[in-house]
C-alpha positions as CSV (number, residue, x, y, z in Angstrom):
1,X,136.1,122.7,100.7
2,X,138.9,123.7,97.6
3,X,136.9,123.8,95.0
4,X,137.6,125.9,92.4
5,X,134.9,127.6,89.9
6,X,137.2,129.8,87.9
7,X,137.9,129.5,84.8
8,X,140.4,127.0,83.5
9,X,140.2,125.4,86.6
10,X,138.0,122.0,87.9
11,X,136.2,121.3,90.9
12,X,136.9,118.6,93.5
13,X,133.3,116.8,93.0
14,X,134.4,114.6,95.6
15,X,133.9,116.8,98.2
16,X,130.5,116.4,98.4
17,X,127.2,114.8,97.4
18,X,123.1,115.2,97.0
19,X,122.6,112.6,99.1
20,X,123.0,111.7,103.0
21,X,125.0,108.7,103.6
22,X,122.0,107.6,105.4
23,X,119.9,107.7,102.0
24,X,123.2,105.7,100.3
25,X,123.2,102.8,103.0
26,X,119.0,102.9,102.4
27,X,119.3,102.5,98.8
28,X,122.1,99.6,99.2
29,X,119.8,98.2,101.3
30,X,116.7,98.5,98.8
31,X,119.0,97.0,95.8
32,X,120.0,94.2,98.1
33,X,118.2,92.9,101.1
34,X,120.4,90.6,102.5
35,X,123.5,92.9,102.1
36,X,126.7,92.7,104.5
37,X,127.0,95.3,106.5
38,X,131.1,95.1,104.6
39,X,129.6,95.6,101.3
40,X,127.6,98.4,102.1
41,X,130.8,100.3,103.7
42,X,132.3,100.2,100.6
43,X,129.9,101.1,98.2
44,X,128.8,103.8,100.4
45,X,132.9,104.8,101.1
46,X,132.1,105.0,105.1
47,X,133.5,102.8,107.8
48,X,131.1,99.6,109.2
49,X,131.1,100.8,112.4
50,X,129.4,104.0,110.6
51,X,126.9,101.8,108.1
52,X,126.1,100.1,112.0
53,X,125.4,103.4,113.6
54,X,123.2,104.6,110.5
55,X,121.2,101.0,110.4
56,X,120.7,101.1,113.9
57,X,118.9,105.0,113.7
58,X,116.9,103.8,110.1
59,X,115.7,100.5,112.2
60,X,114.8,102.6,115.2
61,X,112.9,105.2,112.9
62,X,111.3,102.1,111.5
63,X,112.3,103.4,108.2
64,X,113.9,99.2,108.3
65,X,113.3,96.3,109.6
66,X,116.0,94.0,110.2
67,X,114.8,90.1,110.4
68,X,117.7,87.8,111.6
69,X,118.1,84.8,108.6
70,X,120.2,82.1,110.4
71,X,123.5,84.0,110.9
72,X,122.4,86.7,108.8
73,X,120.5,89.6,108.5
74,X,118.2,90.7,105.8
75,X,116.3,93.8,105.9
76,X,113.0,95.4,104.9
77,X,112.5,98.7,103.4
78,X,109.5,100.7,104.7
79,X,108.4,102.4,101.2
80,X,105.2,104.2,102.4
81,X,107.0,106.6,105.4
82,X,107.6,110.1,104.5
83,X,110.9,111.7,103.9
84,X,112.2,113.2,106.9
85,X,113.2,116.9,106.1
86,X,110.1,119.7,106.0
87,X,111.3,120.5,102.1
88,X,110.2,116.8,101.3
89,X,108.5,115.4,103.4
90,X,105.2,115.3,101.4
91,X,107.4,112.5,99.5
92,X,107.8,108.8,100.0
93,X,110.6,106.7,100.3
94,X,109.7,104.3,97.8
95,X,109.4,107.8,95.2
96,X,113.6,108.4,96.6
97,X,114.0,104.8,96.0
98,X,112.1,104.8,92.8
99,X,115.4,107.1,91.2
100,X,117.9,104.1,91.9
101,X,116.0,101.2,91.6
């Protein structure tokens, strides 16, 4: 990472971010159920194949449920699991969700 704290000089906030990419594609998901998998790539700023991958692990954690809607998909947040991480895991998703939505 370049970023530079002195003074006269900016920093690169680009370089990184509070949240995972697997809490952006979640929140996408929350805003819009029946989201493309496209869409969510580029609002997120990762590849599909990556969106796929991180679905795939928030479906398998249950943390989503993916229903198939003719030749789409549209998905269901699970609000009431915990976080993941020991630091905040006494919080819900819905309470993440509740900063977005």
């Amino acid at each position: 990472m370049t970023s530079k704290l002195s003074a006269g000089k900016s920093t690169d906030s680009t370089e990184w971010t509070f949240l995972t990419n697997h809490a952006h594609v979640l929140v996408c998901i929350a805003q819009e159920s029946e989201i493309r998998i496209r869409d969510i790539a580029s609002r997120v700023g990762i590849t599909e194949r990556a969106v796929q991958r991180i679905i795939a692990v928030l479906e398998e954690e249950n943390y989503i449920q993916k229903i198939r809607n003719g030749r789409r998909n549209v998905y269901r947040v699970q609000k009431n699991l915990p976080l993941r991480h020991p630091i905040e895991q006494h919080r819900h998703v819905s309470e993440l969700l509740g900063l977005f939505l």
